[in-house]
Each structure stands twice: as C-alpha cells, then as structure tokens.
C-alpha beads as a LAMMPS data file, in Angstrom:
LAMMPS data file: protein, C-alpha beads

131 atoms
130 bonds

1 atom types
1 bond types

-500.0 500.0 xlo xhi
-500.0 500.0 ylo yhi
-500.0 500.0 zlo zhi

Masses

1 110.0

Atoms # bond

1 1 1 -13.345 -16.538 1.114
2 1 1 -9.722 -16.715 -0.640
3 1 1 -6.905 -15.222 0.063
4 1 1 -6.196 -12.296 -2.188
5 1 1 -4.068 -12.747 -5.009
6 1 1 -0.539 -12.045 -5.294
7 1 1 1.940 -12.212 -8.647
8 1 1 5.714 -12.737 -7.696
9 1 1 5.203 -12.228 -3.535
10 1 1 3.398 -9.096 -3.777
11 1 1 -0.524 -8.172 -4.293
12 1 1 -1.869 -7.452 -7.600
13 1 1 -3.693 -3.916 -7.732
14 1 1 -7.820 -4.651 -7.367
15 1 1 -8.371 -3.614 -10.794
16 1 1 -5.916 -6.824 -12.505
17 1 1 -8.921 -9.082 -10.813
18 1 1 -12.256 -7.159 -12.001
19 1 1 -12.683 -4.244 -9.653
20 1 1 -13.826 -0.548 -11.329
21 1 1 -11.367 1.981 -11.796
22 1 1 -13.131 5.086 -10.690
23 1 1 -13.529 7.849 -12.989
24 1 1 -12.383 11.831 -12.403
25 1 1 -15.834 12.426 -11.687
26 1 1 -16.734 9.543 -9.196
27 1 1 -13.853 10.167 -6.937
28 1 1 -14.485 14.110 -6.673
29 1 1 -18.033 12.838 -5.630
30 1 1 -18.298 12.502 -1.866
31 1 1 -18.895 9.109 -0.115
32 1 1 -18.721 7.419 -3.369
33 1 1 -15.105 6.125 -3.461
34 1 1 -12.329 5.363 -0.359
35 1 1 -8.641 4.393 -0.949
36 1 1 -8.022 0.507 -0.612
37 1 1 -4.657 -0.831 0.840
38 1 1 -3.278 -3.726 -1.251
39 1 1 -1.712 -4.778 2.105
40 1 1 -4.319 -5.221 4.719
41 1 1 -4.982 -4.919 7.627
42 1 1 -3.380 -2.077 9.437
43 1 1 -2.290 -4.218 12.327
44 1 1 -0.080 -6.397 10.399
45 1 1 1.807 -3.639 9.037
46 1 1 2.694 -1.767 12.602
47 1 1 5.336 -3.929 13.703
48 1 1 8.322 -2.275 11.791
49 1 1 8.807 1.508 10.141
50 1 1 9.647 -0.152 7.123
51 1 1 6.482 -2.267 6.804
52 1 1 4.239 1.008 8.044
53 1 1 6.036 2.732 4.906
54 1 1 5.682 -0.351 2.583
55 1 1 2.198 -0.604 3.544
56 1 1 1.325 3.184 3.154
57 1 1 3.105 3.794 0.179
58 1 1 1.124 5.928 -2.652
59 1 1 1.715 2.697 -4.643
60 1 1 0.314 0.353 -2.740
61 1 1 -3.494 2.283 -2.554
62 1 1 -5.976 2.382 -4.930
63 1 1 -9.642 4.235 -4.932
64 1 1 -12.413 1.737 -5.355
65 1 1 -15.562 2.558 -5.051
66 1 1 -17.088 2.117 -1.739
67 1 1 -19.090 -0.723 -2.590
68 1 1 -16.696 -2.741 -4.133
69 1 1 -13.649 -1.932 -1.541
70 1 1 -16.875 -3.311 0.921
71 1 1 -16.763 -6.663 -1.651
72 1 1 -13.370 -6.626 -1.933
73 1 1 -12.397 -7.484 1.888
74 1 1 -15.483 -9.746 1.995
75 1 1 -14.285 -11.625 -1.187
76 1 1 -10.743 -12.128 -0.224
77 1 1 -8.459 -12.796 3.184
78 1 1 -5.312 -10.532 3.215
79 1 1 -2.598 -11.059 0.897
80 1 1 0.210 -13.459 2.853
81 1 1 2.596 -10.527 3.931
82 1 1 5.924 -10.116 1.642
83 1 1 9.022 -11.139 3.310
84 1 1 10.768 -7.891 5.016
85 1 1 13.330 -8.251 2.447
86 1 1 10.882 -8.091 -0.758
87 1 1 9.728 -4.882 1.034
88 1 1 12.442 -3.236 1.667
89 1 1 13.446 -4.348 -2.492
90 1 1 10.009 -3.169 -3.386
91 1 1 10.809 0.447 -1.662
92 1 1 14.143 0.838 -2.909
93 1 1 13.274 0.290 -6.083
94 1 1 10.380 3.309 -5.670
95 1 1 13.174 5.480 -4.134
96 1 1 15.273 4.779 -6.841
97 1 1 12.979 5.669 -9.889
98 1 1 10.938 8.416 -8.377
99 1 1 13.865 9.970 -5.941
100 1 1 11.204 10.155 -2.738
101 1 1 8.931 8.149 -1.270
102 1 1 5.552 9.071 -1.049
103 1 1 3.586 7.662 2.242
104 1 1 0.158 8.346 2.530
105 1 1 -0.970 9.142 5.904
106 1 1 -4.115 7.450 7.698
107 1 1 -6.482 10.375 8.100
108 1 1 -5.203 12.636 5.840
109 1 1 -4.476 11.190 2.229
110 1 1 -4.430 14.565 0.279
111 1 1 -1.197 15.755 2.128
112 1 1 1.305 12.910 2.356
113 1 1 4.489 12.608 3.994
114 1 1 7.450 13.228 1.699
115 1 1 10.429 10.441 2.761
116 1 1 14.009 11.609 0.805
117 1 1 16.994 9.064 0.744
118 1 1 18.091 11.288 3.740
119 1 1 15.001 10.332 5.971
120 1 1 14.715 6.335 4.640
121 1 1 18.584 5.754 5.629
122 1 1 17.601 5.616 9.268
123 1 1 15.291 3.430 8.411
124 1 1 16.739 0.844 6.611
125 1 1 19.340 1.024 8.982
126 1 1 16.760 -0.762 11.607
127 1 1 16.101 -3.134 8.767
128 1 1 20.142 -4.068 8.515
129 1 1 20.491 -4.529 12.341
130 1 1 17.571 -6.869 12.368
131 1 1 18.665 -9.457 9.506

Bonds

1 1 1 2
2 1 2 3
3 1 3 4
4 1 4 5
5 1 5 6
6 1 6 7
7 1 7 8
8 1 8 9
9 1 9 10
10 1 10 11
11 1 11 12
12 1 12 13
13 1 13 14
14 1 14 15
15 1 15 16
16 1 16 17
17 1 17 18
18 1 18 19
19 1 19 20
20 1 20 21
21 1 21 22
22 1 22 23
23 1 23 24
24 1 24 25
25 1 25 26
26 1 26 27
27 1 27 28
28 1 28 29
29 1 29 30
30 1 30 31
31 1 31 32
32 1 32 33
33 1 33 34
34 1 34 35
35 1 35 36
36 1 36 37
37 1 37 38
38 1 38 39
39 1 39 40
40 1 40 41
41 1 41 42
42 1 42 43
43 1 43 44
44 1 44 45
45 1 45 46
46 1 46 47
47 1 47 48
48 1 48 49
49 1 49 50
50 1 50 51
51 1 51 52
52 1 52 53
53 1 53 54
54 1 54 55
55 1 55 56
56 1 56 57
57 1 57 58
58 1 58 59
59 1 59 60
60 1 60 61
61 1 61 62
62 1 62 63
63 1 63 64
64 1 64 65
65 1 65 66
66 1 66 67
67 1 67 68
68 1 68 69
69 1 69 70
70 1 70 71
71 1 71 72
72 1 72 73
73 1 73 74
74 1 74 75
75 1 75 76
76 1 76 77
77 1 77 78
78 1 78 79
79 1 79 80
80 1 80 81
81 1 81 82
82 1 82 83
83 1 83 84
84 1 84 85
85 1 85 86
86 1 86 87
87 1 87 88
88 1 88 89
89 1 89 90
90 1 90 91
91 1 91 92
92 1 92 93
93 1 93 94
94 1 94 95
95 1 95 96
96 1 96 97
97 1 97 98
98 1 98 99
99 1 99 100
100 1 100 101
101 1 101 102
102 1 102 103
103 1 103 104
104 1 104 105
105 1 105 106
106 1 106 107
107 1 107 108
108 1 108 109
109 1 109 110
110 1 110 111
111 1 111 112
112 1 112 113
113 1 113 114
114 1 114 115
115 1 115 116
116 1 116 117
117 1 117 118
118 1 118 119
119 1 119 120
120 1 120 121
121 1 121 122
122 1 122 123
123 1 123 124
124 1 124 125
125 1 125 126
126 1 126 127
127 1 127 128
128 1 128 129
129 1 129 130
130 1 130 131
C-alpha cells in the first residue's frame, strides 16, 4: 500500500491518478457510485472546526464508483494531513472566489450546509488563538 498522492501539500482529486469519472447516468443509478473524501479518514479530521470544514468541503469529494472508491482506500494509506495553516489558506481561498463555503454533511450530501464569511469568522478565530 502507498500513501496517496499529494501535489504541493494537498491530495490530488482520484481522477489525476486513473480513477473513472462517473457519468450523469451512473451517479443517478443507485448503489453504483458514493462520494470519496480526498482527506481520509473521518477521525483525523474531528479534532478542529476548521479541519471538519476543510475535510467536508464540496471540493474536497468526488463520486467514484463504488468499486473503485473500494480500490481506492485499499490501494493507498491517507494522504499525510496538510498543516492547519495550508487549510485554513486552502479555505480562504474557496471563500474568497465563490463568496460561501459549501460543507457537505455526513448523511445527507444533497442538502449541504451553507458557511458565509459571517459564520467562518468564528471559526478562524479558534484557528488565530491556537497559533
């Protein structure tokens, strides 16, 4: 197994190293395709807010198809985690071009949770009194 590969300190998407990208048609077909985070696992990711939104991010998750996402996390170990300050870069520069954040939720991709500048301040506030 290798460790998943990254360009620059963060992951690549799956489909810059071989992996499908599913069609219209596959992903409105049940069971067939699932989301993959380029940061896994979960647990890693639950320390902070800001890593839980870095992590969830719309961005960050692809659809694979089932079988491959399956290949995928037998193929490779996680991605070495960014440093907390190339994720916090990483989601201001999302916030900046797209004016929101958009955070996918764990059980419930199809309605995510909206963050404005208003809602990350708090936020990276934490992030400030840490470093």
């Amino acid at each position: 197994m290798g460790r998943y590969p990254t360009k620059l300190g963060y992951a690549v998407s799956p489909y810059e190293i071989g992996y499908t990208v599913p069609s219209s048609a596959q992903i409105e077909r049940r069971g067939l395709v699932n989301v993959h985070h380029k940061y896994f696992y979960r647990r890693s990711y639950e320390t902070t807010a800001w890593r839980q939104v870095f992590r969830n991010l719309s961005s960050n998750m692809y659809p694979l198809l089932v079988d491959e996402h399956q290949e995928l996390h037998e193929e490779y170990d996680p991605p070495k985690m960014p440093s907390d300050t190339l994720m916090i870069d990483y989601i201001e520069s999302e916030l900046a071009t797209n004016g929101l954040l958009i955070v996918q939720r764990r059980k419930d991709i199809i309605n995510p949770r909206i963050i404005t500048h208003e809602q990350w301040k708090p936020i990276r506030e934490q992030f400030d009194r840490v470093v």
